[in-house]
Structures are given as C-alpha cells and as structure tokens.
N, C-alpha and C positions, 0 to 999 in steps of 0.2 A: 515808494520804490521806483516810481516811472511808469508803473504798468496802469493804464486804462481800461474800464470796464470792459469794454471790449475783449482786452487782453485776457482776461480772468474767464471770463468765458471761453476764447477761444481756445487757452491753456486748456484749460474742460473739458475739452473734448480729445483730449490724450487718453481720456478713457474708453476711448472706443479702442483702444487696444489694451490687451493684457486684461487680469481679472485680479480679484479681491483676494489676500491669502488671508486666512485665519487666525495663524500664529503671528504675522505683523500686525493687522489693524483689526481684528475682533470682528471681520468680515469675511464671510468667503463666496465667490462666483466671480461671473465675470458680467460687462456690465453694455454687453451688446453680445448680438447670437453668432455673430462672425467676429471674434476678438484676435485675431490674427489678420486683419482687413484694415486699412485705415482708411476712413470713410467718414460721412456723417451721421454715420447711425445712432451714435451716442446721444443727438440729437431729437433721431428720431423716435428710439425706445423712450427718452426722457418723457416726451408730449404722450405716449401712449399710457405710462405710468409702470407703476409696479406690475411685473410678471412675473410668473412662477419659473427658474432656474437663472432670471437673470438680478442683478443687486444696482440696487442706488442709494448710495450716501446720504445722510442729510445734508450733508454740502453740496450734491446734486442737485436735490431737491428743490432747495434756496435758492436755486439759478432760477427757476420760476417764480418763486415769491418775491423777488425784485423785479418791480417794472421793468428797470434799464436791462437786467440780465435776462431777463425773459425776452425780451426784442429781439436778442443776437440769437436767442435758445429758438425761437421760431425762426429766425432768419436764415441758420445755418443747416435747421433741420429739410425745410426748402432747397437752399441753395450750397449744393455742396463747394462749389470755385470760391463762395465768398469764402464759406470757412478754410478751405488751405489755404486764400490767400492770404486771412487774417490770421492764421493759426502759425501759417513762415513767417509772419511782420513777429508776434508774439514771443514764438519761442528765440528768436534774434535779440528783441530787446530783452527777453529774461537773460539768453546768454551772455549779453555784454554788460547786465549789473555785474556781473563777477562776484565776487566775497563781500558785498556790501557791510556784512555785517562781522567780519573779520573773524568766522568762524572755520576757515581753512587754516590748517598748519602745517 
C-alpha cells in the first residue's frame, strides 16, 4: 500500500488518544493515562507493559516482537519530535492512498 515500517508504527501511536470500546472491538479502556493528550506516551506505557486500567491490543504488542517495529517503538518512546514528525509524514501518505481498494461509494 506504500506505507513503510516506520509508517505502521507511527500510525500506532494514534493510540495515545482515545480508548478501546467494548461494543465495537471486544476491548474496553484506554491505552495511555492521559488519552485526551497526543504525545508519545503510547510509547511509552507500551515498553512498561500491561497495567492495571490501561489496555494493549495484541497488535500493540507485536510492535515489540518485530525487531524493525520495536526500533521505532523505543525510538519514539525517547524521542517525542521524531515521532510527530514521522507520525505527520505517515498519516499524509495513508491520506493520499485514498480508496485504494475501491471500497468507497
């Protein structure tokens, strides 16, 4: 689709805002302690691991157990500039695939 590792990570970290609902994903909380913050804390609750009132996906998760995704997942959790800046490149090229898969009507 165009997106690079990086990308997929830094998309990732859209979860430092908003929380999990119940009735859409069979998840509920939110997945940093200031979820109203956009920050890189998503980051950084990731490397501290599972807590008690906060939630992480197995697709969070995963960002660790890949080498290459763990790199960015430590990188970002460090450096918060790198990840907006790679997180505005990211969400850019997701917005300009457009309907790649012709599922708008």
């Amino acid at each position: 689709m165009g997106l690079e590792d990086k990308d997929i990570v830094a998309l990732s970290g859209g979860h430092t805002l908003g929380r999990c609902h119940k009735e859409r994903s069979g998840y509920e909380g939110p997945w940093t302690k200031t979820p109203l913050i956009f920050d890189n804390s998503y980051f950084k609750e990731l490397l501290i691991g599972e807590q008690e009132g906060l939630i992480q996906l197995p697709s969070d998760k995963a960002l660790l157990q890949d080498p290459i995704f763990s790199k960015y997942v430590h990188l970002y959790a460090k450096d918060e500039n790198a990840f907006f800046a790679d997180y505005a490149e990211a969400h850019l090229k997701l917005s300009e695939l457009g309907d790649v898969l012709g599922l708008i009507q």
